[in-house]
C-alpha positions as CSV (number, residue, x, y, z in Angstrom):
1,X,32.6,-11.8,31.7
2,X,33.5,-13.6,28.4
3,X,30.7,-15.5,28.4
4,X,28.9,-11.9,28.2
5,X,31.4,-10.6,25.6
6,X,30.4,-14.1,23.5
7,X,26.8,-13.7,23.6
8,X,27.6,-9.7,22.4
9,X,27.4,-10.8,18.7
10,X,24.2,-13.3,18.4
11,X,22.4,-10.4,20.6
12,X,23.2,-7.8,17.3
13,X,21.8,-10.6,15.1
14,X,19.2,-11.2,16.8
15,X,18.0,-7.4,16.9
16,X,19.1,-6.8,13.1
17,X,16.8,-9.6,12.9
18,X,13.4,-8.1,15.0
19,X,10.2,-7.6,12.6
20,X,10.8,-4.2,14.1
21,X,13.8,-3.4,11.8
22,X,11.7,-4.7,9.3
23,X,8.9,-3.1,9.4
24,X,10.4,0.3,8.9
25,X,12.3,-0.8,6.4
26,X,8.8,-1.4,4.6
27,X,7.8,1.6,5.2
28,X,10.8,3.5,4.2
29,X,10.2,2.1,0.9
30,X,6.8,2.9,0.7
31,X,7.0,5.9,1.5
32,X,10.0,6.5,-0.9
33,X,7.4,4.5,-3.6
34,X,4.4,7.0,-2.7
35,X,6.9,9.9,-3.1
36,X,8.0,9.1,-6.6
37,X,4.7,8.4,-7.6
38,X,3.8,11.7,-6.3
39,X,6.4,13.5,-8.1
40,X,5.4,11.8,-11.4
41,X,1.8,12.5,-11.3
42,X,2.5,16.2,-10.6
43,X,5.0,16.4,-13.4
44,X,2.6,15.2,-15.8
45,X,0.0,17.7,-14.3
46,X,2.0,20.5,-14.4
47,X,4.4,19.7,-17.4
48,X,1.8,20.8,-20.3
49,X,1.1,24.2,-18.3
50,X,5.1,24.9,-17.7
51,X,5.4,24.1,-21.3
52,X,2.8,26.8,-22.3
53,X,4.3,29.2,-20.5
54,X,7.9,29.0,-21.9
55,X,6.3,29.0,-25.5
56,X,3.7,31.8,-25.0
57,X,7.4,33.6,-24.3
58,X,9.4,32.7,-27.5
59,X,9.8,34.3,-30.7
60,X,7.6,32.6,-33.5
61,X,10.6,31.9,-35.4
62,X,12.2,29.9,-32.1
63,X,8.8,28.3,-32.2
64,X,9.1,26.4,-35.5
65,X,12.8,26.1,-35.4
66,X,14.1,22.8,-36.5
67,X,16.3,23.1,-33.0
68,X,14.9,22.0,-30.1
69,X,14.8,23.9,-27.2
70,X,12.9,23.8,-24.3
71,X,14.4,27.3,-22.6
72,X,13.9,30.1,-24.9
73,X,16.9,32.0,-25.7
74,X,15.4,35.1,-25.2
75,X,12.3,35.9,-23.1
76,X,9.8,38.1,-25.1
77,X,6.4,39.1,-24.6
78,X,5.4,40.0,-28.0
79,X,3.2,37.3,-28.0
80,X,0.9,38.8,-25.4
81,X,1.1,42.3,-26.8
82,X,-0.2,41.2,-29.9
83,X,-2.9,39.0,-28.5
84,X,-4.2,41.6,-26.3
85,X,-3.9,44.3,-28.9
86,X,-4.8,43.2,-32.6
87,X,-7.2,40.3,-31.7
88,X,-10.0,42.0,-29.5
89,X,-9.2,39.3,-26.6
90,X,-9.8,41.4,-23.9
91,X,-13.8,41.8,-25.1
92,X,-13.5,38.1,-25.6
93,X,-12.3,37.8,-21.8
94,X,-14.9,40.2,-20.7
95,X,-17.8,38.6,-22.2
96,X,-16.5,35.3,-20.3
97,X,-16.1,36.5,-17.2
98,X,-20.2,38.2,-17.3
99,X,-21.5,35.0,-18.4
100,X,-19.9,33.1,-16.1
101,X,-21.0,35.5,-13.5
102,X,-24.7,35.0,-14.3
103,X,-24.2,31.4,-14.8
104,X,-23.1,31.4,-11.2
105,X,-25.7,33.6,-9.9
106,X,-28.7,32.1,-11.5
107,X,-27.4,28.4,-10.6
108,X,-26.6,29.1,-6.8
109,X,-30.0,31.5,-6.6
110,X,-31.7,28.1,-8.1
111,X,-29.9,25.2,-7.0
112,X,-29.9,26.4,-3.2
113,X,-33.7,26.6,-2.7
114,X,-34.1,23.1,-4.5
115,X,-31.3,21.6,-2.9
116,X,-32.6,22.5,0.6
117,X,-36.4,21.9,-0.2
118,X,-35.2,18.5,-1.4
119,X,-32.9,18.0,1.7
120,X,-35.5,18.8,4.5
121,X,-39.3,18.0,3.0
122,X,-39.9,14.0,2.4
123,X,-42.4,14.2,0.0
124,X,-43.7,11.7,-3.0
125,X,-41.2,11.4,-5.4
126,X,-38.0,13.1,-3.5
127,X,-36.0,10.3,-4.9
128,X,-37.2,10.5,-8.2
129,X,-36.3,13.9,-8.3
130,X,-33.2,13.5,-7.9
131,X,-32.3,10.4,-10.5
132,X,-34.2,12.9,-12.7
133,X,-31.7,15.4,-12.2
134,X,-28.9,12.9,-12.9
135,X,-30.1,11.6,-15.8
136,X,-30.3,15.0,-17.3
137,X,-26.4,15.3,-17.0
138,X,-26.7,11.6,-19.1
139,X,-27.9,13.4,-21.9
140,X,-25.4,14.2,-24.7
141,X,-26.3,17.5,-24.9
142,X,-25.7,18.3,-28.7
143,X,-29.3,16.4,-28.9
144,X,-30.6,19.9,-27.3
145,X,-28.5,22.5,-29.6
146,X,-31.1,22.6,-32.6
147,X,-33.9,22.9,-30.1
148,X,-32.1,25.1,-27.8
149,X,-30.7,27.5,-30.5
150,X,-35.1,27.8,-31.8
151,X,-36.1,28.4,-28.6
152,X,-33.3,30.7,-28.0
153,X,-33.9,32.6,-31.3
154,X,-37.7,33.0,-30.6
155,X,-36.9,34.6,-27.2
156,X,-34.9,36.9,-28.6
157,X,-32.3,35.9,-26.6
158,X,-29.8,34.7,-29.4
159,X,-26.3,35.7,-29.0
160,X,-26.8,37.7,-25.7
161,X,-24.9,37.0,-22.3
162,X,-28.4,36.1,-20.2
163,X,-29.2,33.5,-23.3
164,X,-26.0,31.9,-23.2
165,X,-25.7,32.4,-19.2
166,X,-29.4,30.5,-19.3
167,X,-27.9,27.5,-21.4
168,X,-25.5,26.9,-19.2
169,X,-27.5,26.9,-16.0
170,X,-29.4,24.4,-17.8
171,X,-26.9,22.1,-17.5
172,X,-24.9,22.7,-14.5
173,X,-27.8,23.2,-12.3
174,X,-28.2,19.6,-11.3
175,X,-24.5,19.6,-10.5
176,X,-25.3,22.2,-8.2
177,X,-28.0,20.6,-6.6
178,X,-27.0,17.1,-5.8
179,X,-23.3,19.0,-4.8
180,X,-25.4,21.4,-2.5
181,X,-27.9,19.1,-1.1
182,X,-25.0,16.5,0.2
183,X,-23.7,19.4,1.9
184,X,-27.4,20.6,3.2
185,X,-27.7,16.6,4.3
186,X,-24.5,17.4,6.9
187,X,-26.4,20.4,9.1
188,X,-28.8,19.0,12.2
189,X,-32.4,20.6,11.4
190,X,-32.4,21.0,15.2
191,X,-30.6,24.1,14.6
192,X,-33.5,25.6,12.2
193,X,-36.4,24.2,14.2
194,X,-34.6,26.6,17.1
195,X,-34.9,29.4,14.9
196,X,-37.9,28.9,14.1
197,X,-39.1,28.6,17.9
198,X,-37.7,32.1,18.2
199,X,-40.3,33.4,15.4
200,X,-38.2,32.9,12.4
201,X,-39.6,31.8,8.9
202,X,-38.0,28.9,7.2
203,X,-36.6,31.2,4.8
204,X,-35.4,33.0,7.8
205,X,-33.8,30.2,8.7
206,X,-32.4,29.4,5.3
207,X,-30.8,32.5,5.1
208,X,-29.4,33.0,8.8
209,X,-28.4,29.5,10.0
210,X,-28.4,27.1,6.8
211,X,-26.3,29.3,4.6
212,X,-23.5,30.5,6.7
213,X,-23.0,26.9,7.9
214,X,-22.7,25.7,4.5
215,X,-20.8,28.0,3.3
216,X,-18.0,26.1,2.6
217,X,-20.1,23.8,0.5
218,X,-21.7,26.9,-1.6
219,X,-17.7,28.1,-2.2
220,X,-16.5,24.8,-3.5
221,X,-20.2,24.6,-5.6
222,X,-19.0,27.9,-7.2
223,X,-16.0,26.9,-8.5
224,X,-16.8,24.1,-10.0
225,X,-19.8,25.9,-11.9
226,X,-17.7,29.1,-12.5
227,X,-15.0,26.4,-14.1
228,X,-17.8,24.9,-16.0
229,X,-19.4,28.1,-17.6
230,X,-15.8,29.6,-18.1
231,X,-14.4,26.2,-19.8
232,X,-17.4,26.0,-22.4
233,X,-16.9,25.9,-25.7
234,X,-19.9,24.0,-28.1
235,X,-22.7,26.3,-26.8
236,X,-21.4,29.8,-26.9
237,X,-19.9,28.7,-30.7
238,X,-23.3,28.0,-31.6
239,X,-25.0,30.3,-29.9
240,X,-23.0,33.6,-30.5
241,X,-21.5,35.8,-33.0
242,X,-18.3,37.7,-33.5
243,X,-20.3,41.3,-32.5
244,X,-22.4,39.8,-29.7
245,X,-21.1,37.5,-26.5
246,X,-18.7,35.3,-28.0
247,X,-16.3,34.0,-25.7
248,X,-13.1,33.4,-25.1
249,X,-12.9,29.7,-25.5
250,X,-14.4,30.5,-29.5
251,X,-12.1,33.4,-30.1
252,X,-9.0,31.1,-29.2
253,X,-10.4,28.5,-31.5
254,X,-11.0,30.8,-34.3
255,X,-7.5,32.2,-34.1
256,X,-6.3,29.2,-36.0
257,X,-6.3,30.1,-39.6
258,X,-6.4,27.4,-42.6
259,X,-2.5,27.6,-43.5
260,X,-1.4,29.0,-39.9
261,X,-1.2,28.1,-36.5
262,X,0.2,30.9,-34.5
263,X,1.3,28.8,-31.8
264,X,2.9,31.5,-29.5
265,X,-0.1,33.8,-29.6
266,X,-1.9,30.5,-28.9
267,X,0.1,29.7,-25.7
268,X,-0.5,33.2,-24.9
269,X,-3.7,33.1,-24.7
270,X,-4.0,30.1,-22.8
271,X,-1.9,31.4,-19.8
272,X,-3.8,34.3,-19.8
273,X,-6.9,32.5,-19.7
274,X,-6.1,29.9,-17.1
275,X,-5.4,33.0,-14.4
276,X,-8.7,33.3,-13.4
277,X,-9.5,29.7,-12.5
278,X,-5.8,29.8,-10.5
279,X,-6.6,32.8,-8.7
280,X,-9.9,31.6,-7.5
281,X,-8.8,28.5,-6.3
282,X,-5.8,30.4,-4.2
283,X,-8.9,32.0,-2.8
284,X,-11.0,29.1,-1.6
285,X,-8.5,27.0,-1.6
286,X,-9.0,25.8,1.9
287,X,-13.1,26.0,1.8
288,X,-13.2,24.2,-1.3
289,X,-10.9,21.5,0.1
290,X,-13.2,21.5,3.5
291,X,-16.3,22.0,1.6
292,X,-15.9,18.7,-0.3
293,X,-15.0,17.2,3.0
294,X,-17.9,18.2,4.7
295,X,-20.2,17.2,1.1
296,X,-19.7,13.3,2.2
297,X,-20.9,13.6,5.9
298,X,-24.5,12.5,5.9
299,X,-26.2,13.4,8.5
C-alpha cells in the first residue's frame, strides 16, 4: 500500500509529461493565434467602413474640429438630406443601377453560350481561345479609351446607358467566361446527352439541365460583374456627361470642389452607395460561397 501511494507522484509526472498534454497545448495556442489574426484582419476590413458611417453622421463643423473624436456627439443626418436633395444623387444612383443591369444581362446572355460552346465542343484552337480572352483582361485599358470614345461617338451611342453598358461588357466578358466555363467543366455531359436522347436540342439542354445545375456558378458570376460595372469609374467619366448617364462613382468624384472637401456629404454618399453591393451579397451569400466552390471541381 505505500509502495502504491509512493509511485502516486512520478505517475502525475509522467502523465503531465504525455505528448498528449502537449499536443493540445499546441493547439490551444494555435487556435488562440488563428483567432487573433482573425480578429485583426476583420478590424482592418471593416474599420474604414465603421469609420464612414460615424462621419457620414457628424456635423461638418465636428468634422474638421481640431478635437478628436471618434463617437459623434450628436447623431445627425443632415448629411444625407442634403446629398439626396441638392446634389441630384438619386439620378446619379439610378443611372448606375440600369447600366449595371444591362452590363449583367448582356455579359451573362454572352458569356454563357461561349462559355458552354467552349466547355463541351473540342475544336482547333479551344485553347487559344481562351489565353486570348485572358490576355484581353492584360490590356491596360486606357490604351482603348480614345478608340473606344470614336467608335462610341460614330454610333451615336456617346453618353447613353447601352454605350456605356456595351464598354463595360467589353471588359468583363472574359471574366465571365473563364468564371462560367470552370463551373460548366464541373456538370457530367451524360446528363445532356440524356436529354437529348429524349428529343431535346442542345439548346434544349442548355436551358433545362445545364443552367439550373449551374446556377450557383451564374449567381456568384453576377456579383462579381454587377460589382464590376457598379464600381467603375474611368469609363463612364469619359464617356458621359452631367445630362446623360453619368454615374454615381463620377458624381461623388465631382463633389469635391477646388477649395472644399465636404467630407460628411462625402461619407454619405459612400454608405449609401455600398448598400446595394451588401444587400446582394446577403442574398447569394450562400450560392456565391458554393458557387466558387463548385468553380474549382473539374470534371
Amino acid at each position: 500500500m505505500a509502495s502504491v501511494t509512493a509511485n502516486a507522484p512520478v505517475y502525475e509526472e509522467s502523465r503531465s509529461r504525455s505528448p498528449f498534454g502537449s499536443l493540445k497545448r499546441t493547439r490551444r495556442f494555435f487556435d488562440v493565434l488563428a483567432s487573433i489574426v482573425v480578429l485583426a484582419v476583420v478590424t482592418f476590413a471593416i474599420g474604414p467602413i465603421v469609420w464612414t458611417v460615424l462621419t457620414s453622421l457628424k456635423t461638418e463643423a465636428e468634422i474638421v474640429s481640431r478635437d478628436f473624436r471618434f463617437l459623434p456627439t450628436s447623431l445627425t443626418f443632415e448629411n444625407y438630406v442634403t446629398l439626396w436633395e441638392r446634389s441630384g444623387y438619386p439620378h446619379l444612383l439610378l443611372n448606375s443601377t440600369i447600366v449595371t443591369g444591362m452590363t449583367v444581362l448582356m455579359s451573362l446572355s454572352i458569356g454563357t453560350v461561349a462559355a458552354y460552346s467552349i466547355s463541351r465542343y473540342r475544336f482547333r484552337g479551344r485553347s487559344s481561345l481562351m489565353i486570348f480572352y485572358l490576355v484581353i483582361r492584360m490590356f491596360p485599358f486606357t490604351l482603348l479609351l480614345i478608340p473606344l470614345f470614336i467608335m462610341l461617338r460614330n454610333l451615336s451611342l456617346f453618353d447613353t446607358h447601352f454605350g456605356l453598358a456595351l464598354t463595360y461588357t467589353t471588359f468583363l466578358l472574359p471574366l465571365c467566361v473563364w468564371m462560367l466555363k470552370g463551373f460548366f467543366d464541373g456538370i457530367p455531359p451524360d446528363l445532356e446527352e440524356a436529354s437529348r436522347v429524349d428529343g431535346s436540342t442542345r439548346l434544349g439542354a442548355l436551358i433545362r439541365i445545364v443552367l439550373p445545375l449551374a446556377r450557383q456558378g451564374i449567381a456568384a458570376t453576377t456579383v462579381f460583374i454587377a460589382i464590376g460595372a457598379w464600381n467603375e469609374y474611368v469609363w463612364a467619366l469619359l464617356l458621359t456627361t452631367a445630362d446623360g448617364a453619368r454615374t454615381w462613382p463620377v458624381g461623388l468624384q465631382l463633389m469635391v470642389g477646388e477649395f472644399q472637401m465636404p467630407w460628411g456629404v462625402l461619407s454619405a454618399s459612400g454608405i449609401i452607395s455600398i448598400i446595394p453591393i451588401i444587400i446582394g451579397f446577403a442574398i447569394v451569400q450562400r450560392a456565391l460561397v458554393s458557387g466558387l466552390m463548385a468553380g474549382g471541381v473539374k470534371g
